[in-house]
SEGU-201200 format. One record per residue (C-alpha): residue in three letters; x, y, z; residue number from 1. Coordinates in Angstrom, 3 decimals. Last residue first. Layout:
{ALA {X Y Z} NUM}
...
end
This chain:
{UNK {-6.562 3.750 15.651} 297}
{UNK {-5.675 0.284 14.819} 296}
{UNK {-4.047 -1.315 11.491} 295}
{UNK {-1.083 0.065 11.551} 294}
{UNK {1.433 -2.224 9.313} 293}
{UNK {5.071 -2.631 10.292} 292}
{UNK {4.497 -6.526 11.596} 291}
{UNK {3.612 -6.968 7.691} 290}
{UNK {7.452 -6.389 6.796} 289}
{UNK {9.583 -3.836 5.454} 288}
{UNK {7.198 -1.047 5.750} 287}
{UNK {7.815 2.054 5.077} 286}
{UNK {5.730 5.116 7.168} 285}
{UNK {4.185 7.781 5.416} 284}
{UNK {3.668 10.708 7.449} 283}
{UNK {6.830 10.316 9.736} 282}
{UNK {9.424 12.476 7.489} 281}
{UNK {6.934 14.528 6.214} 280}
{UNK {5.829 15.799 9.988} 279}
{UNK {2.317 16.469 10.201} 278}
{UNK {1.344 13.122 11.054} 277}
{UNK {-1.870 10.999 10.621} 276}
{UNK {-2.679 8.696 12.227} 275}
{UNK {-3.423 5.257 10.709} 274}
{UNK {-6.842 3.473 11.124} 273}
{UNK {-8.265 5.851 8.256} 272}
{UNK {-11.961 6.576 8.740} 271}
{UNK {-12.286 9.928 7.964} 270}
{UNK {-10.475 9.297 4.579} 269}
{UNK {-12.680 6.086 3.577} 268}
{UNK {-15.987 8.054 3.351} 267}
{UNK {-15.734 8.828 -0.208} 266}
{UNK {-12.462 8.377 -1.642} 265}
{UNK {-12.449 10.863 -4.430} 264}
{UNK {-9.606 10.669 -6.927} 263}
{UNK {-6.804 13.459 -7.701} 262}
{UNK {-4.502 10.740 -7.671} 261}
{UNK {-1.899 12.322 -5.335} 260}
{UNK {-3.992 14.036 -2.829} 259}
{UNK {-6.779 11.231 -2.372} 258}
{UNK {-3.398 9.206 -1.570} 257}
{UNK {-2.656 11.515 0.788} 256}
{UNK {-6.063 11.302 2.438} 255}
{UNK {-6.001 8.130 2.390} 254}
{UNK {-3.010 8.335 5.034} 253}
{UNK {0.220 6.378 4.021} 252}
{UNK {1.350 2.506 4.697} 251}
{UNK {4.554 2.327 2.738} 250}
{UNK {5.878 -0.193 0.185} 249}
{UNK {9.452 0.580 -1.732} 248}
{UNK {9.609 -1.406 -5.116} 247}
{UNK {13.378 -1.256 -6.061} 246}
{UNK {14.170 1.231 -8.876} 245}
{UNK {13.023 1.402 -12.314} 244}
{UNK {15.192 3.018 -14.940} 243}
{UNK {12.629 3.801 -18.161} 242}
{UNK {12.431 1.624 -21.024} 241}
{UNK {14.719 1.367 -23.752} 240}
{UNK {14.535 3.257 -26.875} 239}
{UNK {17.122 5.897 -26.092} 238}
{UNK {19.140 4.451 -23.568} 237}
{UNK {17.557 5.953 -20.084} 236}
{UNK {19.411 9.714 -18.620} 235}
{UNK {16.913 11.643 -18.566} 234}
{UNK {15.443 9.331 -16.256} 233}
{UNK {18.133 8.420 -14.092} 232}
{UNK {18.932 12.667 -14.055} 231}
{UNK {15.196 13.502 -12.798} 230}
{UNK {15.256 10.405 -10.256} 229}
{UNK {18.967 12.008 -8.818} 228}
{UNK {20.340 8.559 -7.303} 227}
{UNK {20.055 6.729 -3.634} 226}
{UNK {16.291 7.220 -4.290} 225}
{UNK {16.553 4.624 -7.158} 224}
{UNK {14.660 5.195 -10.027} 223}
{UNK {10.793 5.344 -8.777} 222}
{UNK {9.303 1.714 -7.980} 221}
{UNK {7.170 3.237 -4.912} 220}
{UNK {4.249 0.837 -3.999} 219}
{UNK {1.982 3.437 -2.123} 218}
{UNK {-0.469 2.190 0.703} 217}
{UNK {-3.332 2.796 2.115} 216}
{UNK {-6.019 1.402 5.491} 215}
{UNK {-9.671 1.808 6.237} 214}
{UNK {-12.239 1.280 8.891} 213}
{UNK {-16.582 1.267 8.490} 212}
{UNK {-17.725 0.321 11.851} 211}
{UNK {-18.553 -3.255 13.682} 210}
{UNK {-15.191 -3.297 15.857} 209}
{UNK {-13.938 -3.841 12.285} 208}
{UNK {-15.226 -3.979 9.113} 207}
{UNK {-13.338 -3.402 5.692} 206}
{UNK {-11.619 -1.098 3.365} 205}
{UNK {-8.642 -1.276 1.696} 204}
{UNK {-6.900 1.788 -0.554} 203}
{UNK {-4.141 0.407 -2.805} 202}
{UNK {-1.969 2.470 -4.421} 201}
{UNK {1.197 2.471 -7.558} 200}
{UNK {4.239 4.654 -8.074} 199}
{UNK {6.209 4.996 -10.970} 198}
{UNK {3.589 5.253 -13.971} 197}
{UNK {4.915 4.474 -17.343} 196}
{UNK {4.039 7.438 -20.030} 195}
{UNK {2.292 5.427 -23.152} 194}
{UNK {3.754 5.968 -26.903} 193}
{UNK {6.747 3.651 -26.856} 192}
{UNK {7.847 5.113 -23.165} 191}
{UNK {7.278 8.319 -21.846} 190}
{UNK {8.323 9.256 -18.151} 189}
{UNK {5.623 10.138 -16.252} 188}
{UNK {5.612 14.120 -15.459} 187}
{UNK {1.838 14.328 -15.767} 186}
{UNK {1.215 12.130 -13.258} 185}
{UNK {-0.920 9.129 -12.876} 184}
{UNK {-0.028 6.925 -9.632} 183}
{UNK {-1.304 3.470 -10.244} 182}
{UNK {-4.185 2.024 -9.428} 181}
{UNK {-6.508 -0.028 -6.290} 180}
{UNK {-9.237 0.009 -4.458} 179}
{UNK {-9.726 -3.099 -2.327} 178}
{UNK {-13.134 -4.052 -0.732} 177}
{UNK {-13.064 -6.429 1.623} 176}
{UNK {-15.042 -9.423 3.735} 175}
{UNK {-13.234 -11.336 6.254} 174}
{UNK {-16.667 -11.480 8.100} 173}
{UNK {-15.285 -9.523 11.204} 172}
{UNK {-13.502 -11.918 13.069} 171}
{UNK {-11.373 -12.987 10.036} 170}
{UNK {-10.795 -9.639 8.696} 169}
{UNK {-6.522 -9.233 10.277} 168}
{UNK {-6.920 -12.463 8.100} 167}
{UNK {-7.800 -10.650 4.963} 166}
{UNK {-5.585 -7.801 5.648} 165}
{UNK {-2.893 -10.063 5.462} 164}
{UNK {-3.570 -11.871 2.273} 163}
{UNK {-5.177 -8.575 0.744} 162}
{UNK {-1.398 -7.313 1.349} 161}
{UNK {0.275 -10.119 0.128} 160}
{UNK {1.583 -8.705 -3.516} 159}
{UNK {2.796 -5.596 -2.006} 158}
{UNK {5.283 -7.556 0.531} 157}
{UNK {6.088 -9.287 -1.859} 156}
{UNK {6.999 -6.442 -3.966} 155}
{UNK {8.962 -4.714 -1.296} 154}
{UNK {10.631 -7.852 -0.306} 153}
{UNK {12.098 -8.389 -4.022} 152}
{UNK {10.868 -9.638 -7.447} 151}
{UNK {12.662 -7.571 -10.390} 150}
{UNK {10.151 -7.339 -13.603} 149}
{UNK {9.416 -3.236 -13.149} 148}
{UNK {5.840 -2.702 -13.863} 147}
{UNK {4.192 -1.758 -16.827} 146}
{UNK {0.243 -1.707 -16.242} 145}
{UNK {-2.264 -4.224 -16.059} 144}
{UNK {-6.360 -4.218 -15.742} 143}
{UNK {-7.671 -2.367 -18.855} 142}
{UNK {-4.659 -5.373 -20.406} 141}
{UNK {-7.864 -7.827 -19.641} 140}
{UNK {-6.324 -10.331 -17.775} 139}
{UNK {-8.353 -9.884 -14.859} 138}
{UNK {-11.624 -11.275 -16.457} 137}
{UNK {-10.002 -15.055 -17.048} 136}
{UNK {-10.200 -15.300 -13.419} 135}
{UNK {-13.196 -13.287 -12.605} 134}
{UNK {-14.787 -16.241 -15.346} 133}
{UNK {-13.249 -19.007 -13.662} 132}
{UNK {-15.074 -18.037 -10.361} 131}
{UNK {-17.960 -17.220 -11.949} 130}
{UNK {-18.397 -21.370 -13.083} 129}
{UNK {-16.796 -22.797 -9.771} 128}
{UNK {-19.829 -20.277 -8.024} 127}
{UNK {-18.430 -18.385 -5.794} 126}
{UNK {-14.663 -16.788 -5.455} 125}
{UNK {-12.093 -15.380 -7.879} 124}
{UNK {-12.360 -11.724 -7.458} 123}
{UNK {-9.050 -11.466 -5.421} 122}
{UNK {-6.958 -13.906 -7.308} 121}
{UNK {-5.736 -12.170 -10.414} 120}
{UNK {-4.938 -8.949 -8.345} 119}
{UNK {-6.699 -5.960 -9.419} 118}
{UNK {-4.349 -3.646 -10.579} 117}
{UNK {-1.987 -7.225 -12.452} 116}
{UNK {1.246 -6.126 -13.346} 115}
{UNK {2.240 -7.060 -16.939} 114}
{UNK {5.266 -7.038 -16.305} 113}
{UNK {8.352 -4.577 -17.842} 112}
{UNK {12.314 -6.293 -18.629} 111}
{UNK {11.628 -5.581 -22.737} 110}
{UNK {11.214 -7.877 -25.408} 109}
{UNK {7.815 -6.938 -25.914} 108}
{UNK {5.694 -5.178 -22.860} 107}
{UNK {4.622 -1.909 -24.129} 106}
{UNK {3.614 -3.661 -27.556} 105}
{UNK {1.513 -5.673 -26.000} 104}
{UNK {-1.550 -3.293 -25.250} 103}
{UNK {-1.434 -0.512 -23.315} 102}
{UNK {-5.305 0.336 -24.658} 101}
{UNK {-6.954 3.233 -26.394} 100}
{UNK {-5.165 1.734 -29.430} 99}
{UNK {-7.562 -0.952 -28.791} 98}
{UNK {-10.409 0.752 -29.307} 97}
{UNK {-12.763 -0.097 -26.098} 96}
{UNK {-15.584 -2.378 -25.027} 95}
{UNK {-13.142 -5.367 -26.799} 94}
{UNK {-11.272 -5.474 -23.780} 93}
{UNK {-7.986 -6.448 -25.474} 92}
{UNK {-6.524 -9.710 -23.969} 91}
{UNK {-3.722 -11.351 -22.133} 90}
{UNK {-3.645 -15.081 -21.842} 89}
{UNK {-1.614 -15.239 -18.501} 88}
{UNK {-3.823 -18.738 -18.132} 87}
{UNK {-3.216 -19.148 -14.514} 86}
{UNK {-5.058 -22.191 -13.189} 85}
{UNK {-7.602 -21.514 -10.626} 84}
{UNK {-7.350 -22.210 -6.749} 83}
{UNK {-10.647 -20.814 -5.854} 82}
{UNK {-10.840 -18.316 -2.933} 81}
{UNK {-12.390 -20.326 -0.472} 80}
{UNK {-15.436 -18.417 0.631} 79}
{UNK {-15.795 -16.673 3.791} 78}
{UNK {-12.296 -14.427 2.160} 77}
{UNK {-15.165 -12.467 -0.020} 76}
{UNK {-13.365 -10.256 -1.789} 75}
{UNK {-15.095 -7.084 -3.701} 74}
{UNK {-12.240 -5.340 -5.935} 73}
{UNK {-11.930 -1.952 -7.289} 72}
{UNK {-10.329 -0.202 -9.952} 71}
{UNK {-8.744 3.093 -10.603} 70}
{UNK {-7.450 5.469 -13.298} 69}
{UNK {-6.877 2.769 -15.160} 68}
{UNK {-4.296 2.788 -18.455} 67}
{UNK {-4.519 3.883 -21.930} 66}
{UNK {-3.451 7.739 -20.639} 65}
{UNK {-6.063 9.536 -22.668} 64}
{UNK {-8.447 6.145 -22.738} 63}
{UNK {-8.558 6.849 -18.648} 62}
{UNK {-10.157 3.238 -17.495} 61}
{UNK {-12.403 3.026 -13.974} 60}
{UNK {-12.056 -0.607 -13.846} 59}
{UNK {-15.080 -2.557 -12.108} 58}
{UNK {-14.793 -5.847 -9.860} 57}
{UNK {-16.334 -9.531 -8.987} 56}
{UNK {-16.964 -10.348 -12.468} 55}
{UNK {-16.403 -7.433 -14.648} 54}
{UNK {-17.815 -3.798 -14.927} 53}
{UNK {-15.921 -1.108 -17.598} 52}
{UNK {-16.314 2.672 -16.340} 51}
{UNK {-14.604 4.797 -18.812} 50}
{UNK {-13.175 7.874 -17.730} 49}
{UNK {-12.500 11.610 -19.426} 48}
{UNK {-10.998 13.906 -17.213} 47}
{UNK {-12.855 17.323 -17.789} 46}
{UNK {-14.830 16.176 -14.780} 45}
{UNK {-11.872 16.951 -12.150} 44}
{UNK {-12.891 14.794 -8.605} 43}
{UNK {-11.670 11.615 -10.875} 42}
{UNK {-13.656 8.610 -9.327} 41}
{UNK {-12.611 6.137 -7.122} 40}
{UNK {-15.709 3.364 -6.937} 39}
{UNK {-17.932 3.999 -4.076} 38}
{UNK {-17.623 2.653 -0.606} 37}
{UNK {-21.521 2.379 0.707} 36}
{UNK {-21.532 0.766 4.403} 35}
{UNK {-22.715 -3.177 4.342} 34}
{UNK {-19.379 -4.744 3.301} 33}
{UNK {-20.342 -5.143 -0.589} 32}
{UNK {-22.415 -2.047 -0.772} 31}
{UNK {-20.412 -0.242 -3.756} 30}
{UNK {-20.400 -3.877 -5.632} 29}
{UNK {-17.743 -4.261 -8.122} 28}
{UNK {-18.799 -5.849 -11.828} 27}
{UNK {-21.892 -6.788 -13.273} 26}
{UNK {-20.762 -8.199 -16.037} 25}
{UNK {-23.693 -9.332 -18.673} 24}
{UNK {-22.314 -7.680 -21.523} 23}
{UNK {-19.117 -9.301 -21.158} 22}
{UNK {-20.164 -11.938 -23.127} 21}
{UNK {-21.400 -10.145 -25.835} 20}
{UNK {-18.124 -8.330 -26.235} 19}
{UNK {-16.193 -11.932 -25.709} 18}
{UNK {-18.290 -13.177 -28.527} 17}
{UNK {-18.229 -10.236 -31.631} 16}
{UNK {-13.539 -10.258 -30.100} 15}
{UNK {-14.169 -13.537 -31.139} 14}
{UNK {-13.575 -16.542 -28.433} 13}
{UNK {-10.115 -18.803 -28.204} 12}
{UNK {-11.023 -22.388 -28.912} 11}
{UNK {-7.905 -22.775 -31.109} 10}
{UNK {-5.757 -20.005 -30.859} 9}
{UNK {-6.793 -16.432 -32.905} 8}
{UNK {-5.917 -15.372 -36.633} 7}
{UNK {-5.870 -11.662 -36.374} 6}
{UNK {-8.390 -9.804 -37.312} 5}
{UNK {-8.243 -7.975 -33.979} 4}
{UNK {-4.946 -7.259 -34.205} 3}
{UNK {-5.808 -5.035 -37.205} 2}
{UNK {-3.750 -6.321 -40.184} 1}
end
């Protein structure tokens, strides 16, 4: 049976109503803070990308890798963002094939999340009625991929980032736009048909001292850097899912993320807040708690 003919919960839509529904998303605004910052495209066309619009923020969705290439977030922290109950009802974006999709297969009765890109709280503002449809819009599995289960600083620290950055806003509108996605490499390690991605970024942007200012950051959950990654990996029970270390969280220069993703930032490189070094070993800069974070010139 096609998962999509499966029998569904009481008072759960069709896959024939949520496509209609989602017809009408209009998904991330480019001139949400005033100054244009455009989604975070591919700069290679022959990489095939899928631009899928929801309430509050778009997905930029590689079908060859079944994940997002990027996605980005308008949050408006004027409004209180609306306290709505988590559903973690997971579903296929019907826009797309499903086996175009890490579906939930990659996360069955192993120790991987379903880790929210765009996190479930950012787009849920406005209107009580939009609000609760942003809400129900991030768990779209476009919008998750595998992340290692273990909660510790460097993943709170992660998760509270728009939280921070939010109130850094509050004199300035405490408006931002958040770009976010994991790290897609070709050397991935492969895991029940999908290659897991070991690092993650977020790219913020925002207003301050009335110009255009942005900040990045790389959520590391490579094997443990205390251990040869290449030999951890090889080295996984077949079947099981790849060694993931603890989440490491560094502030880095958008231009480095630009680097690694292979995505085009737009304006938000020349106006990074942090320096940037030419010496690797003070380039990216970890951060074990929010009093680490540059966010001045």
């Amino acid at each position: 049976m096609n998962p999509s003919d499966a029998p569904l919960p009481p008072g759960r839509p069709t896959v024939a109503e949520r496509l209609a529904a989602l017809t009408g998303r209009t998904g991330y605004d480019e001139a949400f803070l005033g100054p244009v910052v455009p989604l975070a495209l591919p700069v290679r066309d022959t990489i095939e990308t899928v631009i899928l619009p929801y309430t509050h923020f778009t997905v930029v969705f590689r079908p060859d890798r079944r994940l997002a290439a990027s996605t980005a977030v308008c949050i408006e922290g004027r409004e209180l963002l609306l306290d709505m109950p988590r559903d973690d009802f997971w579903e296929f974006d019907p826009r797309l094939p499903e086996e175009r999709q890490a579906g939930p297969e990659i996360y069955a009765n192993n120790s991987l999340d379903r880790g929210h890109l765009v996190r479930r709280l950012d787009p849920v503002w406005g209107d009580p009625a939009v609000a609760a449809l942003a809400n129900a819009d991030t768990f779209h599995y476009t919008n998750a991929a595998p992340q290692a289960d273990v909660f510790n600083q460097g993943k709170e620290l992660w998760q509270g980032l728009e939280n921070y950055l939010l109130d850094h806003a509050a004199e300035y509108d405490r408006k931002l736009t958040v770009l976010t996605g994991p790290v897609l490499q070709d050397s991935d390690p492969p895991y029940r048909g999908l290659q897991v991605p070991l690092r993650f970024w977020k790219v913020a942007a925002f207003v301050q001292d009335g110009a255009l200012a942005a900040a990045a950051y790389v959520l590391d959950q490579s094997p443990d850097l205390s251990r040869d990654a290449e030999r951890a990996l090889a080295g996984a029970p077949a079947g099981a899912p790849p060694p993931l270390g603890p989440f490491r969280t560094y502030q880095v220069p958008v231009s480095d993320v630009a680097e690694i993703t292979e995505l085009e930032f737009g304006p938000l490189p020349e106006v990074d807040v942090m320096p940037v070094y030419r010496e690797p070993e003070e380039r990216w800069r970890r951060l074990e708690s929010y009093a680490d974070m540059v966010l001045h010139p």
